[in-house]
N, C-alpha and C positions, 0 to 999 in steps of 0.2 A: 278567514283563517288567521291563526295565530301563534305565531311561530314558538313568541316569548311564552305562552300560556301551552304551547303541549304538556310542557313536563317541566316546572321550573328546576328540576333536582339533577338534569340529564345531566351524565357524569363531564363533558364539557360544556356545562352552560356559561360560563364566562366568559366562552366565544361570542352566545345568542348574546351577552350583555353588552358586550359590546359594542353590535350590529346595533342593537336598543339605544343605547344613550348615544350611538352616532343618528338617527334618526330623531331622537327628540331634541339633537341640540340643531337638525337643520329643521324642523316644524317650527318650532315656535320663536326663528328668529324671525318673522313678519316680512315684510316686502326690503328685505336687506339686496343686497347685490347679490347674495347667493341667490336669493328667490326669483330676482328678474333675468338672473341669469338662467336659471329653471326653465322658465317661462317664458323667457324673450329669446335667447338663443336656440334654446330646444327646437320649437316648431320652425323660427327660419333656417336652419340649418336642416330639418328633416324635409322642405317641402324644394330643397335644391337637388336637380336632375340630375346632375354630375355627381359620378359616383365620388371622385378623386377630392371634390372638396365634401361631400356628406360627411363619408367617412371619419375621414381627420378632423373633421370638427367634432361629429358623435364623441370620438374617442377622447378628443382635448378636452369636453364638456364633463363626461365620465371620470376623469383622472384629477378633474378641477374640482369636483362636487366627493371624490374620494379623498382627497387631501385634504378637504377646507372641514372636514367632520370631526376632529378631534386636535386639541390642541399639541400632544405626544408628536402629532408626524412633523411641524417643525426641526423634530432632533434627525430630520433625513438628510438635513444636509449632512451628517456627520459619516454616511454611508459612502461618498463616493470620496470623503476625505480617510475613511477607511482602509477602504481598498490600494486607493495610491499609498498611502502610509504603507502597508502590507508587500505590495508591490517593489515602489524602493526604497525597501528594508529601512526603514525609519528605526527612533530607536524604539527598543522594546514598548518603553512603559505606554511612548506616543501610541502602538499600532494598540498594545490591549485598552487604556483609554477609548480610543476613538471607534473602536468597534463594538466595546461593553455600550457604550453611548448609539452605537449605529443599530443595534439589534435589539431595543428597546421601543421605537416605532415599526419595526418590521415585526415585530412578534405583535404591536395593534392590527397592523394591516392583516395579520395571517388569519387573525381571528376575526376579523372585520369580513372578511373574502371568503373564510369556513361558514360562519354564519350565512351569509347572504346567497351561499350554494345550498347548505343544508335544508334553509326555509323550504325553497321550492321542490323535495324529496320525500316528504310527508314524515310524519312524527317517528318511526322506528328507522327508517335509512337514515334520515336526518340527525336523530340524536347517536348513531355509531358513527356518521361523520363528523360530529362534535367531539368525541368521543377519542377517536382515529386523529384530531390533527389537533384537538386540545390543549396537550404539550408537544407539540410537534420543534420549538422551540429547543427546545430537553433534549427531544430526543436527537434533532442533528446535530447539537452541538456532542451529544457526548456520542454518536458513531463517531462523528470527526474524531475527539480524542479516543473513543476506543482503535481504533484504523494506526493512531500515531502511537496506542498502546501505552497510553497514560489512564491506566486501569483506575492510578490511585483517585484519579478527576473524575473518573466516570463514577465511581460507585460514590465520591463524598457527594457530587452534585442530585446523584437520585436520592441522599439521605437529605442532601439538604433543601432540594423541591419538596418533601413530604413533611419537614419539620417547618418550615415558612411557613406553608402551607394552614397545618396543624394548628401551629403556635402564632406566628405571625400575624397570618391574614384573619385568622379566628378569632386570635386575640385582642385584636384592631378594631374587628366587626362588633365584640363584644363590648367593647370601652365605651367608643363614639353613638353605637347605638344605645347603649347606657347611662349616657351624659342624656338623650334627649328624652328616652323614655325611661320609668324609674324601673321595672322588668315587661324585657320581650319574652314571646312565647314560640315553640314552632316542632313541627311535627315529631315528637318524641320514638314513634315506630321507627321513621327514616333516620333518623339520629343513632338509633340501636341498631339498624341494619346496619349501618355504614359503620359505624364502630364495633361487631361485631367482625365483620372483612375487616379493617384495619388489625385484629388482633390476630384473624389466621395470617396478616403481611407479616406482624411481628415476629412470627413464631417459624415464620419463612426464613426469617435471619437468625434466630436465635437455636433453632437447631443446626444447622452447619456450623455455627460456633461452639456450640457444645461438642459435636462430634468430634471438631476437630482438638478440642482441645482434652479427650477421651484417646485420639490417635494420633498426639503428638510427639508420640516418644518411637514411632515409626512413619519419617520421613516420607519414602515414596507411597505407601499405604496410604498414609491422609493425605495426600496431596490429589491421589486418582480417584478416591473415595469422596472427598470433600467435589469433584470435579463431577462424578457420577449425580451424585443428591443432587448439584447446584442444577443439571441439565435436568432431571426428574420433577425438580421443585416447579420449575422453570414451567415447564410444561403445564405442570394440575395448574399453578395459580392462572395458567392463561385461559385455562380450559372453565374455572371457577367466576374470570373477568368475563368471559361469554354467557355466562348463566345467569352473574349480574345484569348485564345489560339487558336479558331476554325477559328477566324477572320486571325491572324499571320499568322496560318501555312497553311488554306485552301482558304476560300473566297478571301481574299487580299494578299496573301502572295507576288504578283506579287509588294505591297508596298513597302514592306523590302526589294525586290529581286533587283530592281532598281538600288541602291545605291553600292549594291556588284558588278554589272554586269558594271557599271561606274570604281569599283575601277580593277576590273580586265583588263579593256581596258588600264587603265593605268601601271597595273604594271602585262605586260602578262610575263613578263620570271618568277619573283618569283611566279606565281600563276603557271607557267607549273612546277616548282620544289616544290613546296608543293604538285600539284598534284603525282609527285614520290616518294613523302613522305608517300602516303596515308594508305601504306601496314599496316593494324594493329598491335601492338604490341600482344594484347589478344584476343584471340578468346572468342563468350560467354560466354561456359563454366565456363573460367579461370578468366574469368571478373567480373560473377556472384558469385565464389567463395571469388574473392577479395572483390565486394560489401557487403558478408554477414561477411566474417573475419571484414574486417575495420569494418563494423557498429555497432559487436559485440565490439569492440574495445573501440571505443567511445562511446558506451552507458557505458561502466566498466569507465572509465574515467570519464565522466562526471561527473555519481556519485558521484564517490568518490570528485571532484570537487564543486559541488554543495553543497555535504555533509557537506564543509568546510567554506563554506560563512556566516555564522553563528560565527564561532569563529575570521574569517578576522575581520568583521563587530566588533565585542569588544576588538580586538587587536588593530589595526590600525585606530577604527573613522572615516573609510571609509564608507558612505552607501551604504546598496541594491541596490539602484536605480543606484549609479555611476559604482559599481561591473558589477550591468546587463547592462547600461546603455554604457560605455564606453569599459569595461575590453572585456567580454565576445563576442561581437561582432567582437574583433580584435581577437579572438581564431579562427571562423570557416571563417573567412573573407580573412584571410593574403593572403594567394598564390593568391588567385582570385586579390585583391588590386593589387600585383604587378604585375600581366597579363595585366588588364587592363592600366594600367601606359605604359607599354611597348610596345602595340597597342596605346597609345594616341601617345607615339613618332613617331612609324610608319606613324603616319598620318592616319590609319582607324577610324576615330572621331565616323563612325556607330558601327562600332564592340564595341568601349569604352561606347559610351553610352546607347548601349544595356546590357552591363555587369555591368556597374553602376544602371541605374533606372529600369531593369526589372530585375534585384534581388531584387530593393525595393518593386516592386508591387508583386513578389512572398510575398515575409515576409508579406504585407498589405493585399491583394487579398484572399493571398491562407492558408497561414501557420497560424498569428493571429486567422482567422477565426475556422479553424481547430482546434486551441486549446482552442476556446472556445466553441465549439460542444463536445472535447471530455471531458472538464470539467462538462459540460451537462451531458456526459454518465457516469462519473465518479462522480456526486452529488458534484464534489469542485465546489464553484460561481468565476468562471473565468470568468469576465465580459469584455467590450466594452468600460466601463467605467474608463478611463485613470485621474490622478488627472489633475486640470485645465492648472498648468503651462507647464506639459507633452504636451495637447494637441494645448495651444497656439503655444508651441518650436513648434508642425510637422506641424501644418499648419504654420505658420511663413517660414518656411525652405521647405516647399512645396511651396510656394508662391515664395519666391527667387527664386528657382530653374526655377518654371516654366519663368520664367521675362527674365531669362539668357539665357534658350536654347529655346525660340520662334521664337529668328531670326534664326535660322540654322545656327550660326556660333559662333566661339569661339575664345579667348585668352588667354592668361596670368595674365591679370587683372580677366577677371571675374572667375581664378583657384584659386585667392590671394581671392576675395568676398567669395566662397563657404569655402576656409581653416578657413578662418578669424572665419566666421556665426559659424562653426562648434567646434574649441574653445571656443570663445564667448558660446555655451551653455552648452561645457564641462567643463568650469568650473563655471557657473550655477549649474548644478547637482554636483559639486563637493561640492558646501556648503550648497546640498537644503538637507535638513534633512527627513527622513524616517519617523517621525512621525508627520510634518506637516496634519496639520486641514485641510479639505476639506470641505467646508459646514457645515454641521451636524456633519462630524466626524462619520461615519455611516462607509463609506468603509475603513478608515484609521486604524479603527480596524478590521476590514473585512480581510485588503492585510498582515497586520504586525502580 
């Protein structure tokens, strides 16, 4: 079985990638101290009668062989230097620091521990749990700020998980995979699906903007109307993210599967050595325990993260919108970014851009929508309603995108277009101001 080759396009596979190159960098480090510790501690520690010493050794073994797989978890120590910062009340800039830094190996490990549960589920349960805790990152940091009813955080960090995303990581993927090869190639159908759902995402935002700006000359009208759509929108897109997934992984999955069963002809010996790779690191159990410690972890961080953008925002003249917009996306994004970079060199262009645009259409599809249903349950007006230049920038950068990956193929030039686009509107948000007028000025005190 193999986990990495179900579906290399599943909408969270940047999790599997993870799991992946944490496996291949404990394979083929040879008879190092991890491996003797593999082998030498493993069986004396399992063939001891005492429950009280097995145990604790299993799990010291486990936590030791979970650590040592990726170089990002280093930055853990910065987790419990976190929490104390957050606790007593350090000054602002320290606690957001040290916990933008703390939530950068927990967001490895979530994805490390989704994977390593999803393997053993089989390809359709497995890729909606990919799917399901993908951006799970995203999505607790901004309930925490939805819950503290910093609206304006919430909605710039889901614009700016989808424009990273888009522009960023695609962008990245395109250059460095275009320095080494002179053009890549990669499934042009999946490239058109996935940019055709990206432009119903667009048009998700770009109608409540229009509406409202058609019902702005009647205050309480657009404010319940805009409020109506956004809970309506909210709904079909999630109902649209289900069909997707059902499409991927069942009806067509024979789509996506094409493109892997092409790259395996070609590179059959490293695919029989990942196959020997395959042996799991965690078993569920151990997996599921990781899942709930990390995510306890990160929701404590966030907080206290969240808590402090407030005081950022009067320190430093930075706004909300660039904090959500640029900062916080690079917190739950890093490890994934450089995974996909390093599949762009490899030359899997499907895996890269599976990991780039169907992270975006999770955050567009699935997570936005979600958090405006549970603002719904929750009586805050988490709307649809994005202010105008917001929703120019994603259709703008939706529209590139799509123009670039329609032929099925890719360069270096067009990885310099997507970095370029992607600056170019970071630093737009970096002088657009928080209390910019929108119409009526209706929602502007609404989000702030």
């Amino acid at each position: 079985m193999s986990s990495s080759g179900n579906g290399h396009l599943e909408p969270g596979e940047h999790t599997a990638l993870l799991g992946h190159i944490g496996h291949r960098s404990s394979s083929v480090s040879g008879l190092t101290p991890h491996e003797q510790t593999e082998h030498g501690s493993h069986h004396h520690h399992l063939k001891d009668d005492r429950v009280w010493v097995r145990w604790p050794l299993h799990v010291a073994r486990l936590t030791w062989l979970t650590l040592v797989r990726d170089y990002v978890n280093v930055l853990l120590i910065f987790v419990p230097l976190g929490i104390i910062a957050g606790v007593l009340h350090w000054d602002s800039s320290a606690i957001f620091v040290l916990n933008f830094l703390a939530i950068v190996p927990l967001a490895s490990l979530l994805s490390f521990a989704t994977e390593e549960l999803a393997a053993t589920m089989g390809q359709a349960l497995g890729g909606l749990m990919n799917a399901t805790f993908g951006n799970a990152v995203e999505l607790i940091v901004s309930i925490i700020a939805l819950k503290d009813r910093q609206i304006r955080v919430v909605q710039a960090s889901m614009l700016g998980s989808i424009l990273s995303n888009i522009l960023l990581v695609l962008g990245c993927c395109f250059l460095v995979g275009g320095l080494r090869h002179s053009e890549q190639s990669f499934n042009s159908t999946v490239a058109s699906t996935m940019s055709s759902l990206m432009a119903v995402a667009s048009a998700s935002l770009i109608i409540p903007a229009t509406l409202y700006a058609a019902l702005s000359q009647s205050e309480k009208s657009a404010r319940d109307n805009i409020l109506t759509l956004s809970h309506g929108t909210s709904i079909i897109l999630l109902i649209i993210y289900v069909m997707y997934l059902y499409f991927q992984l069942r009806s067509h999955a024979y789509l996506f599967e094409e493109c892997n069963d092409a790259e395996n002809s070609n590179g059959g010996g490293e695919e029989e050595e990942e196959e020997e790779e395959e042996e799991r690191l965690l078993n569920p159990w151990a997996a599921t325990v990781v899942l709930i410690v990390v995510t306890i972890l990160v929701a404590i961080c966030a907080d206290y993260l969240v808590g402090s953008i407030d005081s950022i925002v009067k320190k430093t003249g930075m706004s909300k919108t660039f904090i959500g917009l640029v900062l916080i996306p690079i917190v739950g994004n890093a490890a994934e970014h450089v995974t996909a970079v390093v599949v762009a060199y490899k030359d899997k262009m499907d895996l890269a851009i599976g990991v780039a645009i169907g992270s975006s259409l999770q955050i567009a599809l699935f997570v936005t929508p979600f958090l405006v249903i549970l603002g719904w349950i929750m009586d805050i007006e988490m709307t649809l309603h994005f202010q105008t230049f917001e929703t120019v920038a994603f259709f703008i950068s939706g529209l590139v995108v799509t123009l670039l990956i329609q032929d099925g193929k890719s360069n270096y030039l067009e990885g310099g277009m997507c970095l370029g686009m992607y600056l170019i509107l970071a630093l737009a948000f970096y002088v657009y101001p928080d209390d910019v007028s929108d119409g009526a000025g209706i929602f502007s005190k609404l989000l702030n």
